[in-house]
N, C-alpha and C positions, 0 to 999 in steps of 0.2 A: 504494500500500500504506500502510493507516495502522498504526502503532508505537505504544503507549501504554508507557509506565515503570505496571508495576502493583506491582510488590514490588521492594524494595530489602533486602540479606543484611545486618547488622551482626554482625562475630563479639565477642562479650561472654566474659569469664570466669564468671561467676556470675549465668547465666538469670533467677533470681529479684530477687536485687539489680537487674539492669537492667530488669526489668519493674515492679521497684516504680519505678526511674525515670521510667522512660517514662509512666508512669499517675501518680503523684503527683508530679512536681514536671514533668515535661513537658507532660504535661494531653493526650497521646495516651492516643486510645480502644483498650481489649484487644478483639480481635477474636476471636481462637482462641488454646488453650492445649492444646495435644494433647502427649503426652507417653506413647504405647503401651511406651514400652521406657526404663530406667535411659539409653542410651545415643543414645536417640533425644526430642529436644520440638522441637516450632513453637512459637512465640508472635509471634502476628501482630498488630501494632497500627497503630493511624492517626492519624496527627496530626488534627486538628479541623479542617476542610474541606478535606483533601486527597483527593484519586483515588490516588492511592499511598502506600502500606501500607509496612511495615516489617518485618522479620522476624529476630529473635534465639532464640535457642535450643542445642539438641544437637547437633550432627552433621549440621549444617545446611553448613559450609564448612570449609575448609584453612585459610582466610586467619588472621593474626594479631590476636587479640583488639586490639581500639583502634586496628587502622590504618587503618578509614575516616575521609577527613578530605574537610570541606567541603563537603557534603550540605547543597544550600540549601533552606530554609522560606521562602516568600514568603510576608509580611505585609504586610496594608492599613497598618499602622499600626504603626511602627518603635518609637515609644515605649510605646506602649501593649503591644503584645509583649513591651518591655525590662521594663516595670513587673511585667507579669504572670509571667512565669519566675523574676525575681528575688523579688517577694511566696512563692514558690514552693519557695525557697530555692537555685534554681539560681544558678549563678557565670555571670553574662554578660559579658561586657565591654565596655565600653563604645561609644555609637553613632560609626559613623565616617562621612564622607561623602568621596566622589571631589574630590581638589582638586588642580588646577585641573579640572574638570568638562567644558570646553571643550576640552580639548587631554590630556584623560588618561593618563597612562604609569604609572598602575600609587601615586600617591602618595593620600593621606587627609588630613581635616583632624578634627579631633573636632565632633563631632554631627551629628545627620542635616543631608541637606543644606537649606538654607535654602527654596530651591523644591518642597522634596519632590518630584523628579522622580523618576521610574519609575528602578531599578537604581541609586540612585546613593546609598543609608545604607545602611548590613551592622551587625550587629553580634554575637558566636559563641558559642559555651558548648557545652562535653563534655559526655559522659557518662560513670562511674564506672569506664570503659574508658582513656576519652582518643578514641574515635568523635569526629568533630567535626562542630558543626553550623554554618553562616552563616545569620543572618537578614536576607533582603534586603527593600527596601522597593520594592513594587508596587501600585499604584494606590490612593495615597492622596488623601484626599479632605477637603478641611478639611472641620470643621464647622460 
């Protein structure tokens, strides 16, 4: 049986604020904005080469606006992602990498890692919620 992740729920306090997020400073594409009832919207968007979509809105979930945390975006390119978000005006923080890399338990050293190995630079930033995002680094490829 194959499983794909196709939609992901974020509950937001104020639909439009976060869609202006997610489109100007996140640089996710709007998909759909349906909105038949005061009490009812989808807003479906997609980060820039993903297969999974995102969705904030009306009466979409229960859950507590801002308690998704850790929702990873894989990027080819950890700085160039940091650059781009921040040009953006987004709050990122700064790249971390796996250290000791070797023998992992959970500790970081500041900057991506020096090999650029697959899973091993993150680096995070909210949304106007508190949603949280990690941006991990996956196949990078000098130039």
């Amino acid at each position: 049986m194959d499983c794909k992740i196709e939609v992901i729920t974020l509950s937001v306090t104020d639909v439009d604020r976060a869609l202006e997020f997610y489109t100007q400073k996140a640089g996710f594409g709007l998909d759909v904005d349906y909105h038949p009832a005061a009490s009812f919207r989808v807003v479906q968007l997609t980060p820039p080469g993903s297969a999974c979509s995102v969705q904030i809105g009306a009466g979409l979930t229960d859950a507590a606006p801002g308690s998704t945390r850790a929702t990873y975006l894989a990027v080819t390119d950890i700085e160039a992602a940091h650059r781009e978000l921040t040009g953006r005006g987004v709050k990122v923080s700064d790249i971390r990498h796996k250290a000791p890399i070797d023998d992992w338990k959970g500790g970081f050293e500041p900057g991506p890692d020096l090999q650029r190995r697959d899973y091993a630079s993150f680096a995070d930033f909210a949304d106007p919620d508190g949603n949280t995002w990690t941006l991990q680094e996956i196949g990078h490829r000098a130039p």
